[in-house]
PAGUBA-218635 format. One line per field, with one value per residue (C-alpha): residue in three letters; x, y, z. Coordinates in steps of 0.001 Angstrom, whole numbers. Each point is the difference from the previous one (the first is absolute). Example, Ala and Ser with C-alpha at 12.3 -4.5 7.8 and 13.67 -1.06 7.14 Angstrom:
BEGIN
residu: [Ala:Ser]
xx: [12300:1370]
yy: [-4500:3440]
zz: [7800:-660]
***
This chain:
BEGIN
residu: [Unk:Unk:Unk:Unk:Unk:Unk:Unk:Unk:Unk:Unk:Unk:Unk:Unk:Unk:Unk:Unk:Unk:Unk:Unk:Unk:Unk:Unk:Unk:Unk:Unk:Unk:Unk:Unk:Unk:Unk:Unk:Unk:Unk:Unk:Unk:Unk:Unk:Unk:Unk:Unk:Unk:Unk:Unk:Unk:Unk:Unk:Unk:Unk:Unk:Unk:Unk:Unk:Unk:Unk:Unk:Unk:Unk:Unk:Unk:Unk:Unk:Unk:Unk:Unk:Unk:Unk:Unk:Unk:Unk:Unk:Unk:Unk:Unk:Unk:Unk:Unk:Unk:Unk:Unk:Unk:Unk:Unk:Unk:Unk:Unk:Unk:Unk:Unk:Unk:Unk:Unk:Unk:Unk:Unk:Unk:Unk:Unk:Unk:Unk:Unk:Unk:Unk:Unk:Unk:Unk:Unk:Unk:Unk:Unk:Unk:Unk:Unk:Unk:Unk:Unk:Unk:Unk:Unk:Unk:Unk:Unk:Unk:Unk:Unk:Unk:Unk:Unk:Unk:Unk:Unk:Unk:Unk:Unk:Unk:Unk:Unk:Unk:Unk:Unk:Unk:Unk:Unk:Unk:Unk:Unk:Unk:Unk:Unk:Unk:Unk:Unk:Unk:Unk:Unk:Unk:Unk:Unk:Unk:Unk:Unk:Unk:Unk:Unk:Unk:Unk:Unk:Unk:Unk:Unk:Unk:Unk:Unk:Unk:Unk:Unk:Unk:Unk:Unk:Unk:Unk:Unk:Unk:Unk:Unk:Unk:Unk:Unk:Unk:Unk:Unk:Unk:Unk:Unk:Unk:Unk:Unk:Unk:Unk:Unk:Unk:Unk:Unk:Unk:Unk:Unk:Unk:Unk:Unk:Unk:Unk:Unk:Unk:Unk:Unk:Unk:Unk:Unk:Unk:Unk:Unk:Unk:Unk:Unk:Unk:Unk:Unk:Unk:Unk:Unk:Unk:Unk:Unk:Unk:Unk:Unk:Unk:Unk:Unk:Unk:Unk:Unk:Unk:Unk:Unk:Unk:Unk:Unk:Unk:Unk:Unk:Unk:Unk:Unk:Unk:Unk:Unk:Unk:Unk:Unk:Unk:Unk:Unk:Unk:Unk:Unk:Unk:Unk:Unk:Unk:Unk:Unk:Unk:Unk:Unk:Unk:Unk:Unk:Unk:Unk:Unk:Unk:Unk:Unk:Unk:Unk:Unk:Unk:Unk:Unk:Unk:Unk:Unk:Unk:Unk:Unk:Unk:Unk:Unk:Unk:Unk:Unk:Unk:Unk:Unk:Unk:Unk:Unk:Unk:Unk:Unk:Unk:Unk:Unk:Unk:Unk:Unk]
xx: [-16840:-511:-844:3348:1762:-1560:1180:3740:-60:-945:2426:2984:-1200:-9:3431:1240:-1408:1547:3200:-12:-743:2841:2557:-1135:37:3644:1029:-1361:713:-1396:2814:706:-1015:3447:972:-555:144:1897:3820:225:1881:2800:-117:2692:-2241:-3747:1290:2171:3514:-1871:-1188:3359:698:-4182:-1617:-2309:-837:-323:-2250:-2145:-512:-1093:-2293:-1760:-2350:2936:1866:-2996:-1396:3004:677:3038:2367:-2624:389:3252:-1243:-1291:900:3530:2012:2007:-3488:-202:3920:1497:3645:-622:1852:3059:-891:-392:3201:2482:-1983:309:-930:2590:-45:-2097:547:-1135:-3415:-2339:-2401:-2398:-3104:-5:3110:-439:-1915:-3547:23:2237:-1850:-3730:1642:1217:-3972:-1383:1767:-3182:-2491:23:-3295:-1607:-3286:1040:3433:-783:-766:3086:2259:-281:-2180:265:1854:2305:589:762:3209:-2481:1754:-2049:1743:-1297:-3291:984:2194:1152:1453:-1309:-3815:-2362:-2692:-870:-2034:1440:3717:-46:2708:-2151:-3195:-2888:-354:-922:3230:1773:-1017:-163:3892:379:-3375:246:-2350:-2895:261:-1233:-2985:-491:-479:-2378:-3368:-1480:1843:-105:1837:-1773:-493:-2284:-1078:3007:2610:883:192:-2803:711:3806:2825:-462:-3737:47:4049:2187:3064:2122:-1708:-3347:-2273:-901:1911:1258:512:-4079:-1198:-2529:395:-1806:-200:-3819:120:2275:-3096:-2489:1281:-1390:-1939:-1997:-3113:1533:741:-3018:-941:-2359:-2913:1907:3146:1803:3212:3250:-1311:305:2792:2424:-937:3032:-1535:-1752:1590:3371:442:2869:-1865:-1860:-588:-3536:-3131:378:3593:-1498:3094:-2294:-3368:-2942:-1341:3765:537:-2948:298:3781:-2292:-3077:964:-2609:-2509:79:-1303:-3150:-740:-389:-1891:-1338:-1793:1429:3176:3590:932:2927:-3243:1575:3137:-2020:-2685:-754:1867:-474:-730:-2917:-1976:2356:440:859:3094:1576:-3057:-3716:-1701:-3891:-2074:302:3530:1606:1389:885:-2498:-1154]
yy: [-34396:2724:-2055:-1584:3469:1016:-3354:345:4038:-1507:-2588:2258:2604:-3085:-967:4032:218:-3495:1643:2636:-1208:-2422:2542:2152:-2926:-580:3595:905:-1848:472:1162:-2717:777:11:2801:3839:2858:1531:-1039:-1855:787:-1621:-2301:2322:2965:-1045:-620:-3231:1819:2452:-2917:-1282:3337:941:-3284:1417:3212:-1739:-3169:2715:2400:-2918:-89:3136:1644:1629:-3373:-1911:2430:-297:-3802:939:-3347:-1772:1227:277:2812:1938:3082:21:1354:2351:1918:1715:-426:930:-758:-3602:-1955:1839:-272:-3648:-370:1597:-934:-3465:-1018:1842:2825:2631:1182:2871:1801:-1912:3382:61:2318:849:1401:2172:3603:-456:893:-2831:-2283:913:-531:-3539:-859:2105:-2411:-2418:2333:2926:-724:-1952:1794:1382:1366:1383:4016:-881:2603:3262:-1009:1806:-3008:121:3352:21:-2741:-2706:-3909:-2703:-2046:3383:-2470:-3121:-2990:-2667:-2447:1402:903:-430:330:-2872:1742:3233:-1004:2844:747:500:-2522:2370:3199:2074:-343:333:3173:1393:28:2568:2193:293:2953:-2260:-2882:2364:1016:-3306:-635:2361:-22:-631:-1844:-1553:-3243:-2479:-3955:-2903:-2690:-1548:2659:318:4179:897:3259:1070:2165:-1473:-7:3741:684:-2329:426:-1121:3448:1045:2414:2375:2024:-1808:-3164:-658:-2803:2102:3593:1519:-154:41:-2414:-1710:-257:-870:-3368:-571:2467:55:1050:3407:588:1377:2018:1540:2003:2699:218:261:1954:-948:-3343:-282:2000:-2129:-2462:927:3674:-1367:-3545:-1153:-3197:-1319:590:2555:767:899:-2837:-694:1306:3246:2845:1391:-238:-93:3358:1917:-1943:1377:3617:176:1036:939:2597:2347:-2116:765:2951:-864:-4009:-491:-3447:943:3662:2601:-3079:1251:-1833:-2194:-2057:-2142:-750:-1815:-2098:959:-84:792:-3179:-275:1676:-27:-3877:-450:1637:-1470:1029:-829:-1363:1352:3086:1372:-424:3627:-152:-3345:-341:-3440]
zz: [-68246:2459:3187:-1084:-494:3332:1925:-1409:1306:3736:-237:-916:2685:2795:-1153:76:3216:1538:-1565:1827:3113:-337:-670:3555:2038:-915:-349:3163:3334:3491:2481:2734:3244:1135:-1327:1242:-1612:3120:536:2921:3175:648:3289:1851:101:966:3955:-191:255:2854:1844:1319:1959:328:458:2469:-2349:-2636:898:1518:-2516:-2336:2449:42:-2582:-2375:21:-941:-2361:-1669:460:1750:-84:-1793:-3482:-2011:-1599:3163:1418:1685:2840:-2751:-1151:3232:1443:-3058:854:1079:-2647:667:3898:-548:-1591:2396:3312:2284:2686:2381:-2061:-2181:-3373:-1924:1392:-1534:-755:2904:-515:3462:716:-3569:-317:-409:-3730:-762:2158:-1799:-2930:605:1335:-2952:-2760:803:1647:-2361:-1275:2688:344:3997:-1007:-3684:1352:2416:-2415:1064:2800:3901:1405:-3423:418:3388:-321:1223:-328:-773:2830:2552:-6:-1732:1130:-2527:2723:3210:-1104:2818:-2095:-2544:-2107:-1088:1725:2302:2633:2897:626:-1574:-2553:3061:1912:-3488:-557:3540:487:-2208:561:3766:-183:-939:2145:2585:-1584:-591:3634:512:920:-3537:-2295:-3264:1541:1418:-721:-133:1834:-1348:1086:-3822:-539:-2205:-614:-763:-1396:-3547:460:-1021:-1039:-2878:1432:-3629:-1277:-736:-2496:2747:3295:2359:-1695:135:-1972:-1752:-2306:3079:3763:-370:-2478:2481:2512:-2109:-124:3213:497:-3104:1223:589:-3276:-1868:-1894:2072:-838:2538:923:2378:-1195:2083:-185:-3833:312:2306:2766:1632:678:3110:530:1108:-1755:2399:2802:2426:3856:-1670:-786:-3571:-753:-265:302:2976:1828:-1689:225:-30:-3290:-1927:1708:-1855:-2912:1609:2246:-1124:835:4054:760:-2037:1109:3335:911:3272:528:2424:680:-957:-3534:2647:596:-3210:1520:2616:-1509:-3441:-3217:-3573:-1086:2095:-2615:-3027:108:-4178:506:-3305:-1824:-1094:-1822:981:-1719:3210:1192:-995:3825:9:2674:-1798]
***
């Protein structure tokens, strides 16, 4: 009687069970792959309408990176004309051939607010532009299209205006392209002629967490990604150098070896100055003998610090 009882509880279960499984698999149907949760664009919008007047725009920007990121022409449910021109329907609609209709909201010919807006409805959080908002080029009435070209880019890659970052940024600060042709520079290139080191190298120009736009918190913190060996800690210090880099290097570029603000010697005696009248190198010689031949890192050679028992001096 109980193995019975027991079979005719693990039949009913099975049948519960099958039940159940029945009524989900008719309640509940997979959505056909046709459907989208986004409303598609109409037709008239996504470039077809623009392409009678701008066939030579249009075919080209499908072309670039923003058209095919965005499967520009391709997809009925890709980005249009109208989410950058807002005004295009109503362009569209009172324009022919011989003659134009409404302005069709160009980003160019708005202020630079309205135009950062109209990029920032897809690049608000992109990981380059998301400190853009209250950033130095933000607060200085900076437009997107100062350094980016939606039809025109010359640069595949980031659609630039002009054919590399460098010449981007150096028609607005003048001031450093002529350090930057100086006798020590951070520019230079490879084998390949690709530049190695560049604007963006150290500076985000969409906004950063430090001054001057720098891609890290700190400008030290800056050069340490290159220049890691620099950073310690040391067993001694060498103050301005934890301090700031900058206090004896001109990142942009120098008339000094090493970007150094000035020689050698004059750089250290800005703080050193009391160290003259008591450390002369060569007896009975006047202490100009280190403006000739000798400098102070001859014998202090671990300027940015040491590491060694005996290195209080930064002799070694």
């Amino acid at each position: 009687m109980r193995i019975n009882a027991r079979s005719a509880k693990i039949f009913l279960i099975a049948i519960f069970a099958g039940l159940l499984l029945i009524f989900f698999a008719q309640g509940v149907s997979p959505p056909a792959l046709s459907q989208s949760t986004t409303p598609a664009v109409p037709q008239t919008e996504v470039g077809k309408d623009c392409k009678q007047c701008h066939g030579a725009i249009v075919e080209s920007f499908a072309l670039q990176t923003h058209g095919k990121t965005a499967k520009f022409l391709t997809d009925s449910r890709a980005a249009s004309c109208q989410i950058c021109h807002t005004n295009s329907a109503e362009h569209a609609e009172n324009s022919s051939r011989t003659k134009s209709g409404a302005d069709p909201g160009n980003p160019a010919k708005q202020t630079a607010s309205k135009a950062n807006s109209s990029c920032l409805q897809c690049h608000s959080q992109d990981k380059h532009t998301f400190a853009w908002a209250g950033g130095e080029h933000d607060k200085n009435n900076v437009s997107c299209l100062s350094c980016h070209s939606q039809h025109h880019s010359k640069s595949e890659e980031n659609m630039l205006a002009n054919f590399t970052t460098e010449e981007t940024c150096l028609r607005c600060h003048t001031g450093v392209r002529k350090s930057m042709h100086q006798r020590s520079t951070h520019l230079f290139r490879t084998e390949q002629r690709n530049m190695k080191v560049g604007c963006t190298s150290c500076h985000n120009p969409h906004g950063g967490d430090g001054d001057k736009m720098m891609v890290a918190e700190t400008v030290n913190n800056t050069c340490y990604g290159c220049h890691a060996e620099k950073r310690g800690p040391f067993l001694w210090e060498h103050a301005p150098v934890r301090e700031n880099c900058m206090s004896c290097h001109s990142p942009h570029g120098s008339n000094n070896a090493k970007l150094l603000t000035a020689r050698a010697h004059m750089s250290c005696q800005q703080c050193h100055i009391h160290m003259l009248p008591r450390h002369s190198t060569t007896a009975g010689k006047p202490l100009d003998i280190w403006s000739l031949n000798r400098g102070c890192v001859n014998c202090h050679a671990q300027i940015h610090g040491s590491n060694h028992p005996g290195g209080r001096t930064l002799t070694r």
